[in-house]
C-alpha positions in Angstrom: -5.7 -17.3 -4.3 -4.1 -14.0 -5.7 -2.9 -12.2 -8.5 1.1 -11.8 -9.2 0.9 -8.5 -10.9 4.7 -7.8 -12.7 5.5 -5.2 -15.1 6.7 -8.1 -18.0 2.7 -8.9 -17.7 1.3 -5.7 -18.3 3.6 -5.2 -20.8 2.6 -8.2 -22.8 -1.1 -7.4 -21.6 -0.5 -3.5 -23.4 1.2 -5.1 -26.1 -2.2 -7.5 -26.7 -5.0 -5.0 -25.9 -3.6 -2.6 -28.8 -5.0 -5.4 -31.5 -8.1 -6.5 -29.4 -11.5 -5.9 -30.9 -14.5 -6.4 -29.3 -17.9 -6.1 -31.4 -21.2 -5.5 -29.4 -24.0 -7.5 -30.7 -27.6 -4.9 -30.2 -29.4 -7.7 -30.7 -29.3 -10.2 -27.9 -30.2 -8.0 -24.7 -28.2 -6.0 -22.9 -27.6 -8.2 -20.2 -26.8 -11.2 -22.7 -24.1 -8.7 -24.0 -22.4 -7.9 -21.1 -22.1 -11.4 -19.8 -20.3 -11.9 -22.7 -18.3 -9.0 -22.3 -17.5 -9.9 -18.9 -16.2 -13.2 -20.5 -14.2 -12.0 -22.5 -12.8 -9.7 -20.5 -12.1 -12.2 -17.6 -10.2 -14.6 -19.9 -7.9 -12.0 -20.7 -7.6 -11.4 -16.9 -6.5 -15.4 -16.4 -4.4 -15.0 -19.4 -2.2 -12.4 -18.2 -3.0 -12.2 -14.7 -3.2 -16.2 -14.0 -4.5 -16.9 -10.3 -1.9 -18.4 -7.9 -2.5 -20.8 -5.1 -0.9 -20.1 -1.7 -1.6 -22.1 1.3 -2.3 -20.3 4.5 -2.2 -22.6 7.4 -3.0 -21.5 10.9 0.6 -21.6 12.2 1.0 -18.3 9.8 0.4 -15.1 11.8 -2.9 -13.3 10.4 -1.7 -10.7 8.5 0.6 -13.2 6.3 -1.9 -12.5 3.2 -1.6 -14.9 0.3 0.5 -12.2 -1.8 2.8 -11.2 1.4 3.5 -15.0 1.7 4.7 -15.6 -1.8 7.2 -11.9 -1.6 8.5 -14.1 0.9 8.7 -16.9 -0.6 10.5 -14.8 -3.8 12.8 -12.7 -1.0 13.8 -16.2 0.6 14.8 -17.7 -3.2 16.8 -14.3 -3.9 18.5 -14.7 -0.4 19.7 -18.5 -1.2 21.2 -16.9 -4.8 23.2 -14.4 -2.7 21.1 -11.2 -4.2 20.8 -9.4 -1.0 20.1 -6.2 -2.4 17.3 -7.2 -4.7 15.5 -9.3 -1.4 16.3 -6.3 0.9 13.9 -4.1 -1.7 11.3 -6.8 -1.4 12.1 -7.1 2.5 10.8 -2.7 1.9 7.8 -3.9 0.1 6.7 -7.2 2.7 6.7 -4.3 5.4 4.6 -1.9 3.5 2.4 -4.8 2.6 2.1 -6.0 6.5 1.4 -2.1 7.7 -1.7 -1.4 5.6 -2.9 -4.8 6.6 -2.7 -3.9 9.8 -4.1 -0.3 9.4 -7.0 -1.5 7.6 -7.5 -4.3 10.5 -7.3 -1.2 12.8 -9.9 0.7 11.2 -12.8 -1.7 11.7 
């Protein structure tokens, strides 16, 4: 599971938060209160931010995360539409993404 994160959904997200109120009931506890917060808050996270499902099998290499595995998914689409210079950005990003995987792997 992972997050797709793009600027068109922040955008939208920015464009929604400017109208969203949230009024804090004193009355119910505090902890009462901030699970409700907390709901609140995480249904605006799935409604922007939905989760994704990506299947990792154990023929994919270890640091093929769930997020590196759909850029490649995305720079394999762009390559089949001919938009070589848009998948040979993402190709830039998949590497970053696969050398702080490893680094953090490294420093444990």
């Amino acid at each position: 599971m992972y997050r797709k994160v793009t600027p068109a959904q922040h955008a939208s997200f920015l464009s929604y938060a400017k109208s969203f109120e949230y009024a804090v009931n004193t009355t119910d506890g505090v902890q009462h209160e901030f699970d409700c917060f907390y709901a609140a808050v995480r249904d605006l996270l799935d409604r922007f931010y939905p989760e994704r499902t990506i299947v990792i099998t154990s023929a994919d290499p270890e640091f093929v995360t769930p997020a590196v595995k759909a850029m490649l998914r995305q720079k394999n689409r762009l390559m089949c539409r001919g938009r070589t210079n848009e998948a040979d950005i993402l190709a830039d990003r998949i590497g970053r993404a696969i050398i702080s995987y490893n680094s953090v792997e490294l420093s444990y």
